[in-house]
Each structure stands twice: as structure tokens, then as C-alpha cells.
C-alpha positions, 0 to 999 in steps of 0.5 A: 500500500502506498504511503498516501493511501495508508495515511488517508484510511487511518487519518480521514475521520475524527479518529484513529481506528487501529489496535496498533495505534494508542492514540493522544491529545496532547496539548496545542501549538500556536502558529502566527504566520501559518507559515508550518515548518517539519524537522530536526530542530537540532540539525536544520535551522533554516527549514523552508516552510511548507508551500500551503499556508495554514490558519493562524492560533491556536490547534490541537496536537495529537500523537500517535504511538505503536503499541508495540514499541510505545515509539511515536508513529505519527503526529497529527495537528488538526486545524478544522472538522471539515469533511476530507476531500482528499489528501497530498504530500506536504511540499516546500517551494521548489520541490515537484511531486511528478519528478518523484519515483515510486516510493519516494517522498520529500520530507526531512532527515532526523539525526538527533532522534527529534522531529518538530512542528512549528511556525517559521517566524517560531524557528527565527526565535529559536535561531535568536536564541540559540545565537543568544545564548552562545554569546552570552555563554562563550566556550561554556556553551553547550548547544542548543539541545543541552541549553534549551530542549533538555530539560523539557524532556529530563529531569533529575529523575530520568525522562519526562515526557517523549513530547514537550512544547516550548517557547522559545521567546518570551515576547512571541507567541509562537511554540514549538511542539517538539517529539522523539521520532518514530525509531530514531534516524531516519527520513519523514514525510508530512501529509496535509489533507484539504477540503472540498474548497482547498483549506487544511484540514489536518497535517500528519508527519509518519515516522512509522507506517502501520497499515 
């Protein structure tokens, strides 16, 4: 089964119907351009955002993860209950589906066993920050994972979570709602679907194909 295929009968209703699957709402990520970027936000710090625009505010998150391995499958964000029309590989300016062969896909390359949702003008607050504190810091600066992500994720006792939402500045709105992927490294595409006039109903990021 194709990709697409797959993310259109597990994802086109209001829920997620598969023994496979343990599924979370896990909080809400506010966008403020509708500019939506995917990635390792460890490792790309210049993401082109998606060519569709989304709505601006807040939208609820939902994660997905395979019983089996509690790894997370999916992350969902949902921006309205339309009825689904029909589903597409999300695409960045500059990148043309017909010129793909079968199999492949555009989406973006995990290294530090991250992905992320987030708006552009989110990823600009986080490249300031980052910049911030490497000047304030100096050689005792220990990157942007240790200085900013960690502790969102641990605490003294261990884990805390597989997700967290950040803020990375205190005068802009915008967060980032940041996961483990799937097992680890690997490559990932997003699926956006649409309704019968054109406007993003949901976006899914699939980091392990259940079917």
C-alpha cells in the first residue's frame, strides 16, 4: 500500500481506528504566520516552510504511538472538522511531486532522534536564541539541545515526557511542539489533507507506517 493511501484510511475521520495505534491529545501549538515548518530542530535551522499556508492560533496536537514499541508513529495537528476531500504530500517551494519515483517522498532527515512542528517566524526565535545564548555563554556553551530542549524532556529523575512544547521567546507567541521520532534516524514525510474548497484540514508527519 502506498504511503498516501495508508495515511488517508487511518487519518480521514475524527479518529484513529487501529489496535496498533494508542492514540493522544496532547496539548496545542500556536502558529502566527501559518507559515508550518517539519524537522530536526537540532540539525536544520533554516527549514523552508511548507508551500500551503495554514490558519493562524491556536490547534490541537495529537500523537500517535505503536503499541508495540510505545515509539511515536505519527503526529497529527488538526486545524478544522471539515469533511476530507482528499489528501497530498506536504511540499516546500521548489520541490515537484511528478519528478518523484515510486516510493519516494520529500520530507526531512532526523539525526538527533527529534522531529518538530512549528511556525517559521517560531524557528527565527529559536535561531535568536540559540545565537543568544552562545554569546552570552562563550566556550561554556553547550548547544542548543543541552541549553534549551533538555530539560523539557529530563529531569533529575530520568525522562519526562517523549513530547514537550516550548517557547522559545518570551515576547512571541509562537511554540514549538517538539517529539522523539518514530525509531530514531531516519527520513519523514508530512501529509496535509484539504477540503472540498482547498483549506487544511489536518497535517500528519509518519515516522512509522502501520497499515
Amino acid at each position: 500500500m502506498k504511503h498516501i493511501e495508508n495515511i488517508e484510511q487511518l487519518f480521514s475521520r475524527s479518529f484513529v481506528e487501529s489496535p496498533l495505534i494508542e492514540s493522544f491529545e496532547v496539548g496545542k501549538i500556536y502558529l502566527t504566520s501559518g507559515k508550518l515548518i517539519a524537522c530536526d530542530p537540532l540539525i536544520t535551522n533554516d527549514m523552508q516552510a511548507f508551500e500551503t499556508v495554514f490558519p493562524v492560533g491556536d490547534f490541537s496536537v495529537l500523537l500517535h504511538k505503536e503499541r508495540e514499541s510505545n515509539c511515536v508513529a505519527y503526529t497529527e495537528i488538526i486545524f478544522s472538522h471539515s469533511p476530507i476531500a482528499e489528501w497530498k504530500l506536504a511540499t516546500v517551494p521548489g520541490q515537484d511531486t511528478n519528478e518523484l519515483q515510486e516510493g519516494e517522498v520529500f520530507g526531512y532527515p532526523v539525526d538527533s532522534g527529534m522531529g518538530c512542528f512549528m511556525d517559521i517566524e517560531t524557528q527565527e526565535s529559536l535561531n535568536q536564541l540559540e545565537k543568544r545564548l552562545y554569546h552570552s555563554k562563550g566556550v561554556d556553551f553547550m548547544g542548543i539541545y543541552e541549553e534549551f530542549f533538555h530539560e523539557y524532556f529530563f529531569d533529575e529523575n530520568g525522562a519526562i515526557d517523549q513530547y514537550a512544547f516550548l517557547k522559545p521567546s518570551e515576547n512571541q507567541p509562537g511554540t514549538i511542539f517538539a517529539f522523539e521520532a518514530g525509531y530514531g534516524e531516519g527520513f519523514y514525510a508530512s501529509y496535509i489533507a484539504y477540503d472540498k474548497e482547498g483549506q487544511p484540514v489536518k497535517i500528519v508527519t509518519e515516522f512509522i507506517e502501520i497499515s
